[in-house]
C-alpha positions, 0 to 999 in steps of 0.5 A: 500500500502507498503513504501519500502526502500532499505538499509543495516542492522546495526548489534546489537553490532554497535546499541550497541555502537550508543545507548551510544549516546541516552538521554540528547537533548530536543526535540529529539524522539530517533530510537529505536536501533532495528530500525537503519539502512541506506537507500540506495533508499527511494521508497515511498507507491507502490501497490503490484504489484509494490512492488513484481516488484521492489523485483523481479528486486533488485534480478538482481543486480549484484553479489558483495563483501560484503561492509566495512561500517565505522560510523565515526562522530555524525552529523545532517541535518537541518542546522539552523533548525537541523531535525535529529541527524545521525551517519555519514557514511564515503563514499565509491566508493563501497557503491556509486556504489551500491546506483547508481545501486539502483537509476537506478532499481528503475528508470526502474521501473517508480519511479521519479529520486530522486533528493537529493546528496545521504549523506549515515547516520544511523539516531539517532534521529529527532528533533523538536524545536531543536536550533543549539547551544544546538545541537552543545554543545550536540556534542561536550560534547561527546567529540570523536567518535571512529569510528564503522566499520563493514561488511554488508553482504547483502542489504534488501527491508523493509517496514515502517508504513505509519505515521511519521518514525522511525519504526518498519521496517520489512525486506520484502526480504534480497539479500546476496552479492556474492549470489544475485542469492539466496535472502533470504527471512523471514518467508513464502515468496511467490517465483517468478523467482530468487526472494523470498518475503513477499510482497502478 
């Protein structure tokens, strides 16, 4: 069975600049730059049937303008027992709604509400036995985060490998904004409706 996830892609020169960040915290097992991204709606293990569903509905969304997406601060989550290190994502009415309108696909299609404040982040490391002191004096010692602002052209559906995360993700279908119409689709696809595919 798949793991999906709905998200935005982080393009090559903003995992460039996040990639600056990686080394120097024991206890960290570093994302791969290739691997950064941010999570829209988190959809777990469905069949294939499910799969192709969900692909084939994320193909109504409705046509919208690209999206002005601003990293702008090293944080965490975790709190007294830190879990993972993120790039921030400054929230946005436009971002927000998109999430919204994932949250309430996904719902049509029988998933569980879920239940989490929606904290958009690009994850950059997770943590194991991480104290938060010597996560805070990882911070601080690098000093400001200049802020990484870049548009996302599209949402995709990826895929993950059942185990612990980190990837590789692999884009199961990509939705252009302003062309929700027209997905594109990697390499052999199968087509049903307005949606185009990997998921067989």
């Amino acid at each position: 069975m798949p793991r999906l996830f709905t998200g935005l892609e982080v393009p090559p020169e903003i995992g460039q600049e996040l990639a600056l960040y990686r080394g120097g915290l024991p206890g960290a097992r570093w994302i791969d730059p290739a691997n950064y991204h941010i999570t829209l709606r988190f959809i777990g293990d469905v069949d294939h049937g499910v799969a192709r569903d969900i692909a084939s509905m994320l193909a109504e969304e409705r046509v919208r303008a690209p999206l002005r997406i601003t990293i702008d601060a090293l944080s965490t989550f975790g709190g007294g027992r830190p879990r993972a290190l993120l790039g921030r994502v400054a929230p946005s009415p436009e971002l927000a709604r998109l999430q919204a309108d994932h949250e309430r696909l996904m719902r049509r299609v029988g998933l569980e509400p879920e239940t989490r404040k929606y904290t958009p982040h690009v994850t950059l490391a997770r943590l194991r036995d991480v104290s938060p002191g010597d996560l805070a004096a990882f911070i601080a010692m690098r000093g400001h985060f200049p802020k990484l602002v870049f548009t996302a052209e599209r949402f995709v559906l990826f895929s993950a490998r059942e185990s612990v995360g980190g990837g590789p993700y692999i884009v199961e279908a990509a939705y252009p904004f302003g062309a929700i119409q027209n997905p594109e689709a990697p390499r052999g696809f199968p087509t049903r409706g307005a949606a185009e595919y990997r998921l067989g």
